[in-house]
N, C-alpha and C positions, 0 to 999 in steps of 0.2 A: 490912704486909709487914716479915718481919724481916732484916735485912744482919748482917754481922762489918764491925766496926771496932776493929783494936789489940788482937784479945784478949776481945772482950768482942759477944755477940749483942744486941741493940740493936734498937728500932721504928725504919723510916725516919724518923720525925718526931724521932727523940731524937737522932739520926747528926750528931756533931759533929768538925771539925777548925781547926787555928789558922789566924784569919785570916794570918796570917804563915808560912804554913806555902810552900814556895818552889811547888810544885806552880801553886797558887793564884797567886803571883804573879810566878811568871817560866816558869810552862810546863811546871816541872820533875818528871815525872813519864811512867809507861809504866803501857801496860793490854792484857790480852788478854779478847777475849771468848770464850764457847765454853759448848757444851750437853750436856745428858746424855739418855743412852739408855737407859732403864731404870733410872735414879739414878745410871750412871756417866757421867763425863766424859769424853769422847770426846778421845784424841790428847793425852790432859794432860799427857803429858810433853813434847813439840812445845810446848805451849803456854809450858809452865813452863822448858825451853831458853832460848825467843824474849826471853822477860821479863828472863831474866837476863842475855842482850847487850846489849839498852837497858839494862836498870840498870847497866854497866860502862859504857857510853858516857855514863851522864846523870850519874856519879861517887856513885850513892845506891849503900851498903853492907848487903844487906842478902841473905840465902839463902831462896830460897822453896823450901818443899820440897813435893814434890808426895804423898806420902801425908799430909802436912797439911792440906795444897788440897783433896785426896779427900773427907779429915775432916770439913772444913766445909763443903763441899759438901754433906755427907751430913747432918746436923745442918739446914742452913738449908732443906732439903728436910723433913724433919723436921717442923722448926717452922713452915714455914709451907703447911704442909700437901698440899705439892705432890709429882708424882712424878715428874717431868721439868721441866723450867727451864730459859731463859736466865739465863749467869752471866755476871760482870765482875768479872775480878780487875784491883784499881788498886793500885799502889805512888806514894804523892805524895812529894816528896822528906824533908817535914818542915816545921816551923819553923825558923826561920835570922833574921838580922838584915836592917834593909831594907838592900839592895844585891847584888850581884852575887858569890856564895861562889864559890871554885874550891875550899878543901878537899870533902872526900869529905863526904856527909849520910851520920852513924851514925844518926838516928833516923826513920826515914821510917815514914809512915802509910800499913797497909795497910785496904784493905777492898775485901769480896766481896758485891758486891750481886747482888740477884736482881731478876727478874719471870716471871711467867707467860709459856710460849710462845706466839707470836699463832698464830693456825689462820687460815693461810693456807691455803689448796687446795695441797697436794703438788705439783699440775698448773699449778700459776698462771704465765704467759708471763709473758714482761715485754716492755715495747717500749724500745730504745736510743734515748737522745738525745743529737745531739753536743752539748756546753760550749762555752759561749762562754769559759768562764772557763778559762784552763788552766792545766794541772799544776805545782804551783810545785816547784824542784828541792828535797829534802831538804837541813836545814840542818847535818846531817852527812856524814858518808862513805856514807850510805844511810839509807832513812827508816826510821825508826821507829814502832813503834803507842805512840805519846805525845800528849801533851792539846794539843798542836799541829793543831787541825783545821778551822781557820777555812776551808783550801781546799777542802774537801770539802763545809762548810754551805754555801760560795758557792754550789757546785756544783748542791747539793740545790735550793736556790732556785731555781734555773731551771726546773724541772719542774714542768709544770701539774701531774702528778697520780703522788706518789710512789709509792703503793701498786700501781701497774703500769707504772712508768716507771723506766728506770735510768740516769743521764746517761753517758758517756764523757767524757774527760780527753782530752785532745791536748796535747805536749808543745810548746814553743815552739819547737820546729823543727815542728810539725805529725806528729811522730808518736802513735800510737793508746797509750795508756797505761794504763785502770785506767777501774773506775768509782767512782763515790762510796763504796761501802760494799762493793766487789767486784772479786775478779781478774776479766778478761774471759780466754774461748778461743772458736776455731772452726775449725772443719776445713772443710778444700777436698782434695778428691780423696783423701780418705783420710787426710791426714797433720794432725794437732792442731798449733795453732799458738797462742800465746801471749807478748804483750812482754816483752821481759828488763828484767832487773833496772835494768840502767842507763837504761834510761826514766823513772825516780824512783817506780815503782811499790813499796807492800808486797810483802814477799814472805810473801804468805799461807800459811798452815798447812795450810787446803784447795788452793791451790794447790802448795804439796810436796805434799800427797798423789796428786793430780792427775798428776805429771808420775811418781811413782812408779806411780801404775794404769795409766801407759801403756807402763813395763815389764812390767807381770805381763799388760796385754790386747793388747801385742804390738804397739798403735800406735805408727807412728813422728812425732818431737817436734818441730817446730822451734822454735826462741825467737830475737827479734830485732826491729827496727825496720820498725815496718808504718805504714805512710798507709790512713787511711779509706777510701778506695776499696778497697785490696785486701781490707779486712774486709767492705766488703760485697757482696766476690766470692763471701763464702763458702759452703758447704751447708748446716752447723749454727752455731750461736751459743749461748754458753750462758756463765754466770757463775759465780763460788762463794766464797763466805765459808763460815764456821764454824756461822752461824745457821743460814740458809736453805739452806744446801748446795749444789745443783746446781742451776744455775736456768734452763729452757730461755729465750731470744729466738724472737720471733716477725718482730720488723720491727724498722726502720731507717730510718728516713724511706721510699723508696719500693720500699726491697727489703722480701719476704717471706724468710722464712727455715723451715725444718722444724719449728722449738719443740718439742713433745713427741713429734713423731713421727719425730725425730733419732734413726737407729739406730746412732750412735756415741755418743751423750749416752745413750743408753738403756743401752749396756755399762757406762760408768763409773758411773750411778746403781744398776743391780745390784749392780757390784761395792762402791761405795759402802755398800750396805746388809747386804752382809754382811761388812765389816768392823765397820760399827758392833754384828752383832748380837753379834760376836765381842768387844766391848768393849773395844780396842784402846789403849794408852795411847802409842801411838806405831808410826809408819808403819815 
C-alpha cells in the first residue's frame, strides 16, 4: 500500500517521520478521516474546515488546501489500484526540541494514508454497550480529532466483540455522550435527538450533516443532556461517522430497538445517498 508523506508517494514500509517530531511526543497533532464515492471524497471541505481549527488551537502553521487533498487522493487511488477507500489525512506537529514549545510549529508533517474499505453488510446492526469508562472532558475549550485517544481505546476494550458492538461514553455526571468511533442519535415520537456539544463530544462531520438533513427532511431536532434511561426509551437508534455512515441499533442491554426497519433512519440514509451520488464537498 502506497501513502503521501511531505510531498512525496511512498510504500507504507518506507513511511518515515522524526522521532522528535512533537506529534509523536507530546500529542501534538489533528487528523480527519473520510471516504470517497466514486474516487470522490465526500464533504471534503467540512473535513478540510475542521482540520484547520485544530491546527489554530494546536499552534502548527500550516494551509491545507482542499483541491490538493482531492489531488492526492486521486493519485493514491491511482497507485494503489483502488476505486473507493478509506482515507486519513494526519497533520503531526513536526520536529522541535525535547520539551514543551509554545512558539507556532512552521514545519509539520503531513500525510494521507490509505486502506481498502471493509465490506461490511450496508445492513450490519450493531448492539450498544454502556462504558464503564467515562468520557474524559477535552483538554481544550472543545475536543478535538487529535492523537489524544487513549479514552476511546479504553473504551474499545470493554467490548467482547467490536465488529458488532458499539460502547456508549457517559459523562461523569452520568449523562449519555458519544460512542467510541461515533456520534449517537434516536428518535422518540418523531423528534431526533442527539447530545450537545458540551457533553465533550466530537462534533462529527456526519453529525453536521445529520442535524442539517433534518432541515431539508423536516424533522424536528433536540440537542442536550440525556441519561441512559431516556435513550433507551427510544424507537430508533442509530450512529454515524464518516466511515460507516449511518449505522442502525438494534439493542441495549434489554431493550430492542427497530435497527434497519427504522423508518426515520431509513429517510436520512436515502437522503444520505443522494447527496453522496451528487459528490458534495460540503453540506
Amino acid at each position: 500500500m502506497y501513502i503521501y508523506v511531505d510531498g512525496q508517494i511512498v510504500s507504507k514500509e518506507e513511511a518515515r517521520i522524526s522521532p522528535f517530531d512533537h506529534g509523536f511526543m507530546y500529542g501534538l497533532g489533528a487528523f480527519e478521516t473520510f471516504r470517497t464515492y466514486e474516487g470522490f471524497p465526500f464533504l471534503i471541505d467540512n473535513h478540510i474546515d475542521r482540520v484547520h481549527e485544530a491546527l489554530e488551537e494546536l499552534n502548527i502553521s500550516i494551509k491545507i488546501n482542499t483541491a490538493d487533498v482531492t489531488e492526492m487522493v486521486t493519485t493514491l487511488l491511482n497507485k494503489n489500484g483502488l476505486s473507493d477507500a478509506y482515507f486519513r489525512l494526519n497533520i503531526s506537529a513536526g520536529a522541535g526540541d525535547i520539551g514543551l514549545q509554545t512558539d507556532p510549529y512552521e514545519q509539520p508533517a503531513v500525510i494521507l494514508f490509505t486502506k481498502p474499505l471493509a465490506q461490511a453488510a450496508k445492513s450490519a446492526e450493531k448492539e450498544l454497550v454502556t462504558l464503564k469508562t467515562v468520557r474524559n472532558t477535552p483538554e481544550g475549550e472543545k475536543r478535538l480529532k487529535s492523537h489524544h485517544y487513549l479514552n476511546s481505546i479504553l473504551g474499545k476494550r470493554e467490548l467482547t466483540n467490536p465488529l458488532t458492538q458499539e460502547g456508549v461514553f457517559l459523562t461523569k455526571e452520568g449523562y449519555v455522550s458519544e460512542g467510541t468511533v461515533s456520534n449517537l442519535f434516536w428518535v422518540s415520537k418523531g423528534v431526533l435527538f442527539t447530545p450537545c456539544i458540551s457533553t465533550g463530544i466530537l462534533d462529527g462531520i456526519t453529525r453536521k450533516w445529520m442535524l442539517h438533513a433534518s432541515q431539508l427532511l423536516n424533522i424536528p431536532v433536540e440537542t442536550g443532556n440525556y441519561t441512559i434511561n431516556e435513550l433507551k426509551c427510544a424507537d430508533e437508534v442509530f450512529l454515524s461517522n464518516s466511515i460507516q455512515e449511518l449505522v442502525p441499533v438494534r439493542r441495549l442491554e434489554e431493550k430492542e430497538f427497530a435497527g434497519n426497519e427504522g423508518q426515520i433512519l431509513q429517510k436520512y440514509q436515502n437522503l444520505y445517498r443522494q447527496h453522496t451520488e451528487e459528490k458534495r464537498t460540503r453540506i
